[in-house]
C-alpha positions in Angstrom: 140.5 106.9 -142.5 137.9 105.9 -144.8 134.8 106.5 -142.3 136.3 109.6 -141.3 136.5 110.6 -145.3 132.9 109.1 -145.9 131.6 110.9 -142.8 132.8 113.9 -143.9 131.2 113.7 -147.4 127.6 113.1 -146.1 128.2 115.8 -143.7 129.1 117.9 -146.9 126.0 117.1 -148.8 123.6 117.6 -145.6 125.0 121.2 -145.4 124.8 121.4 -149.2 120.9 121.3 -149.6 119.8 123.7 -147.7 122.1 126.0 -148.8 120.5 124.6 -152.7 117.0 125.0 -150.9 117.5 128.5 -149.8 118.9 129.5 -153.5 115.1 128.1 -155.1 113.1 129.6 -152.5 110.9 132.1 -153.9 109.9 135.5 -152.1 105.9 136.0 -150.7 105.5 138.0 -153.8 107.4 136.0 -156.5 105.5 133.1 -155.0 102.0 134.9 -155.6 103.1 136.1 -159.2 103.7 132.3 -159.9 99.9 131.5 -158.6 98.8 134.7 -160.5 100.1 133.8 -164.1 97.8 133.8 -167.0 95.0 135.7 -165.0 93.9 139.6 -164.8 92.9 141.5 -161.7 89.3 142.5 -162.1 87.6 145.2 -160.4 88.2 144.6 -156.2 85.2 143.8 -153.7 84.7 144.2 -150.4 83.5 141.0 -149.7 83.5 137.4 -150.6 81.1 134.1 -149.5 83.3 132.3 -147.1 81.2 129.7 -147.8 81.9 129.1 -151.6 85.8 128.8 -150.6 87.6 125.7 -151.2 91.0 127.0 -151.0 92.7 129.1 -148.8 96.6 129.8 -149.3 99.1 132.0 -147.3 101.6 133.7 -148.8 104.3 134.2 -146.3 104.6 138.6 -145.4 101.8 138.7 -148.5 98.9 137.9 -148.9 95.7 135.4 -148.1 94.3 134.1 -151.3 90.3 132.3 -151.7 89.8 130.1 -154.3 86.0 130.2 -154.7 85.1 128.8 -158.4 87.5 129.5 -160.7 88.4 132.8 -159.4 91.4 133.4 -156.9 90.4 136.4 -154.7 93.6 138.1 -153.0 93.5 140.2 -150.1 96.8 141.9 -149.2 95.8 142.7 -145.3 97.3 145.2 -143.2 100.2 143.9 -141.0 101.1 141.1 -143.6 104.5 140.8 -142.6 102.5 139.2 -139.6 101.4 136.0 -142.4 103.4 132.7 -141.9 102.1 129.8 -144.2 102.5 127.7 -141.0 100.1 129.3 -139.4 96.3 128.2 -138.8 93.7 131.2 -139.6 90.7 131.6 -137.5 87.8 133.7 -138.6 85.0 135.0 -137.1 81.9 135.7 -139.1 79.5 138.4 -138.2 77.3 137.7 -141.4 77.4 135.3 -144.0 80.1 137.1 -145.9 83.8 137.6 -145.4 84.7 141.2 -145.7 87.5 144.1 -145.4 86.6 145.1 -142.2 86.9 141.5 -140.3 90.2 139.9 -139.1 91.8 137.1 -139.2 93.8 135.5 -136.3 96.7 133.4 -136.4 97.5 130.0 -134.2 100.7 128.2 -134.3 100.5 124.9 -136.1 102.7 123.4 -134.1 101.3 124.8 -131.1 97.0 125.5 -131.9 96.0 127.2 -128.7 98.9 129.4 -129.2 97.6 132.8 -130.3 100.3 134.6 -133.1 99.1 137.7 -134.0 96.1 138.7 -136.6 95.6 140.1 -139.9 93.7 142.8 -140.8 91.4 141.9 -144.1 91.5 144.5 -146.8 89.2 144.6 -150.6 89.5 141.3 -152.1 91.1 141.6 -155.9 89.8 139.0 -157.8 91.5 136.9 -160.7 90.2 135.3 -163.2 92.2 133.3 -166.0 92.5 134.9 -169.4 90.8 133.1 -172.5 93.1 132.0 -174.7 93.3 133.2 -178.2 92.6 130.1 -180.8 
């Protein structure tokens, strides 16, 4: 009788985190305030140096988001619902510059030669952190 009890307790708690998981997870665009806080949107661009990036992060159904310098650059593409932070993005450059016209294909992590969709890249929106008043 014990086991039985004890085996139904951890079953309990296994069912009781994701349910605790799912109650903390945070939508695409609660999840891209959060990065966002304590910067301003300045003035949007139509392209960005690829080359400069040393960030990229997908925001699920959101948004694609550069970190080149100090600045986030956010580009809210067409067909975001298409955006899964799970996915690979492949991107083709026809110059030395990233820009709104170009897309962005996606590939299965789990699967890399599995094709998933593509984005379609829109003005970049760039963010930079506010100074601080001393």
């Amino acid at each position: 009788m014990r086991k039985i009890v004890a085996a139904l307790a951890v079953a309990a708690s296994l069912l009781a985190v994701p349910a605790a998981q799912a109650r903390d997870e945070l939508t695409g665009e609660q999840r891209l305030a959060k990065m966002l806080e304590g910067r301003e949107a300045g003035k949007p661009v139509n392209c960005i140096p690829l080359s400069q990036a040393t960030g990229t992060t997908v925001i699920d159904k959101t948004a694609i988001v550069y970190r080149i310098g100090r600045t986030l650059y956010v580009n809210r593409p067409s067909n975001a619902e298409a955006l899964d932070n799970d996915d690979i993005l492949v991107t083709r450059l026809w110059g030395s510059q990233l820009c709104s016209v170009d897309t962005v294909h996606l590939h299965d992590r789990s699967m890399p030669s599995m094709w998933s969709g593509f984005v379609g890249l829109r003005e970049f929106v760039p963010y930079k952190k506010v100074a601080s008043a001393k």
